[in-house]
N, C-alpha and C positions, 0 to 999 in steps of 0.2 A: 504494500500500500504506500503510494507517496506521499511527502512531506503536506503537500496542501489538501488531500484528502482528509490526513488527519487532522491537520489544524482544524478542518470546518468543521468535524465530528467533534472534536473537542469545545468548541465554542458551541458549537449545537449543544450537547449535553451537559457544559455547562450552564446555559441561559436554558434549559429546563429545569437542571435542579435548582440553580438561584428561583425559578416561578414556582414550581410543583413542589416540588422537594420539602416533606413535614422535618424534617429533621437538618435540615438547611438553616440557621443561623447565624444574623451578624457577622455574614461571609463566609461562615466553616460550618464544615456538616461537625454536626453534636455525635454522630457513629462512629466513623473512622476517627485512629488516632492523630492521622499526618491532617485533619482537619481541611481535608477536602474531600469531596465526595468523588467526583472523574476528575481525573487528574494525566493521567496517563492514560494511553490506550495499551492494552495487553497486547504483545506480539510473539515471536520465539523468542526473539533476543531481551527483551523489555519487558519487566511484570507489571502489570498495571494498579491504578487504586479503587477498587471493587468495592461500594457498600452495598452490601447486600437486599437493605432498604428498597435503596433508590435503582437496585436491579430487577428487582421483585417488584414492587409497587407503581413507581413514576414511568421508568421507562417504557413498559406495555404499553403507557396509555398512546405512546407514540410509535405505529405499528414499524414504520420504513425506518424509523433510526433505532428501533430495537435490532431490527434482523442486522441493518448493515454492523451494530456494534457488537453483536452476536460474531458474527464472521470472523471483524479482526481478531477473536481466542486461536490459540492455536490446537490442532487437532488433537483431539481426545480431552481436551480444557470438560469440568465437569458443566459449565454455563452454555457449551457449546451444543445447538444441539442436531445433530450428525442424520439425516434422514441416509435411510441404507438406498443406493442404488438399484431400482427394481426396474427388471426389464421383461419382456413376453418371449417365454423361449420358443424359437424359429421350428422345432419339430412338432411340439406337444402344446404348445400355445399356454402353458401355463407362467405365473409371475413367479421369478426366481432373483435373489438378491447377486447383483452383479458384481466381480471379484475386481476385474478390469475392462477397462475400453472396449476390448475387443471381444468378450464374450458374448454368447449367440445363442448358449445353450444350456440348460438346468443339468444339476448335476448327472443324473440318470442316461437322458439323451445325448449328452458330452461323452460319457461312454459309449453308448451306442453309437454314435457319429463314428468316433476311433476306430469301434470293431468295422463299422462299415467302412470305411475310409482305408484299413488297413487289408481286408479280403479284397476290395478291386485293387489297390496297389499290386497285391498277392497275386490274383488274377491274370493283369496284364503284366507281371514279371512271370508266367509260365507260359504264356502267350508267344512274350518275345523269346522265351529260351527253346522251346518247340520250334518255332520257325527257323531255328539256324542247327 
């Protein structure tokens, strides 16, 4: 995320908790120790300052700056929250949670694909050894 993304994010959620924010006082949230309530954004490299309050309560109310501050956590963050990749498997048409990009097929038919993939391989290598 770049430099001026965050900054907006950060002025955004801070001029929510300055408005919203019950625990927001004479500039410093009354929760958190460091007496700010967002402060930082969480990244891999950078922890951020999370009141749990103002995560739980204020922020929903604002649906688009919730998800986008949701995102900046980094993977597996417990605030993060991770919908599993589901896609329609291409033989059996049922929804299977996808491993990577390129998966096409539920666990089941991923093997069946193999064995069938593997017999015409098979196939056409007796094919070509017969003919010579």
């Amino acid at each position: 995320m770049n430099q001026r993304k965050v900054k907006s994010m950060r002025s955004k959620l801070s001029r929510l908790a300055k408005n919203e924010c019950a625990s927001y006082k004479d500039g410093a949230c009354a929760v958190q120790r460091c007496g700010q309530c967002i402060v930082a954004i969480e990244t891999d490299s950078m922890p951020g300052n999370v009141c749990g309050y103002f995560v739980r309560s204020v922020l929903p109310a604002v649906p688009e700056l919730h998800a986008e501050y949701v995102d900046t956590f980094p993977k597996g963050h417990a605030l993060r929250n991770e919908k599993p990749k589901l896609s329609d498997c291409k033989r059996c048409g049922e929804s299977f949670e996808k491993r990577g990009n390129a998966a096409k097929y539920c666990d089941d038919c991923r093997a069946l694909n193999d064995r069938d993939k593997a017999r015409a391989r098979k196939q056409k290598e007796r094919r070509q050894t017969s003919r010579n």
